[in-house]
C-alpha positions in Angstrom: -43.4 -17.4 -64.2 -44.3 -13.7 -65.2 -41.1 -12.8 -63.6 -38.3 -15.3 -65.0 -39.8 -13.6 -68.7 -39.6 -10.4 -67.7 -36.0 -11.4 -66.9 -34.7 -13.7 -69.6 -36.1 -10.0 -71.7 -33.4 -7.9 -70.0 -30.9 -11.0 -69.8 -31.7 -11.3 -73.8 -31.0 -7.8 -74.2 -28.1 -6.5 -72.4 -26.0 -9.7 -73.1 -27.0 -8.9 -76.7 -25.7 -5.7 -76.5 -22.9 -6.5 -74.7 -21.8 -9.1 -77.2 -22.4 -6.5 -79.9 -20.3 -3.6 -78.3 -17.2 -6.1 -77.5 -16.8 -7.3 -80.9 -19.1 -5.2 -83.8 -21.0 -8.1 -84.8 -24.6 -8.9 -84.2 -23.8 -12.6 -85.7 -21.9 -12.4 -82.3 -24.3 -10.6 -80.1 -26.6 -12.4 -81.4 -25.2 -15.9 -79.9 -24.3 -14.9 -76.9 -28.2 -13.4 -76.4 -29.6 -17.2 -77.7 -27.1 -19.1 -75.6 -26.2 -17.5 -72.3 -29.5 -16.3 -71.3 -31.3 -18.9 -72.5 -29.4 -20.8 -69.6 -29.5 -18.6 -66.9 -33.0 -18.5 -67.2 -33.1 -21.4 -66.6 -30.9 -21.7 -63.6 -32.5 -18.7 -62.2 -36.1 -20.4 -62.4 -34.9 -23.4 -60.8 -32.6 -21.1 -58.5 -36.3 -19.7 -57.4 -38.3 -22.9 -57.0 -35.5 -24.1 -54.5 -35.6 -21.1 -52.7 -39.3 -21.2 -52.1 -39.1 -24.4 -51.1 -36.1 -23.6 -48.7 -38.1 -20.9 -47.6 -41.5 -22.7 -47.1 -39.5 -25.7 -45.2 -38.2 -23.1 -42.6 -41.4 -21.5 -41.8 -42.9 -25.1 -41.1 -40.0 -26.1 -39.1 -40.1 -22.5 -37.6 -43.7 -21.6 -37.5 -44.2 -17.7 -36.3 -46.6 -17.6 -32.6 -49.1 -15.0 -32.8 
C-alpha cells in the first residue's frame, strides 16, 4: 500500500503541473490532479493485486525444483 501512496504523490503532482503549464490556471491543474490520479491509483492498485495473483498462480502451477 506504501507504494500506490508514494505514487498517487507523484501522479498528484506532475498531472498538477501539467494541467497548470498547458493552460495558466491552477483552478485547472487543480482538477485534473483531484480527478485523473485519483483514478489511476486506483487502477494501478487493482492493476497490482491482479498481478500478484497472476504471478502467485504461475508459481503454483509451475513450482521451481531445487
Amino acid at each position: 500500500m506504501t507504494k500506490t501512496l508514494s505514487f498517487a504523490v507523484v501522479h498528484f503532482s506532475v498531472a498538477f503541473t501539467v494541467g497548470y503549464v498547458m493552460t495558466g490556471s491552477v483552478l485547472v491543474g487543480g482538477t485534473m490532479a483531484l480527478i485523473e490520479p485519483a483514478i489511476n491509483t486506483v487502477a494501478f492498485y487493482m492493476h497490482e493485486k491482479v498481478w500478484t495473483a497472476i504471478k502467485q498462480d504461475s508459481a503454483e502451477r509451475n513450482p521451481v525444483i531445487q
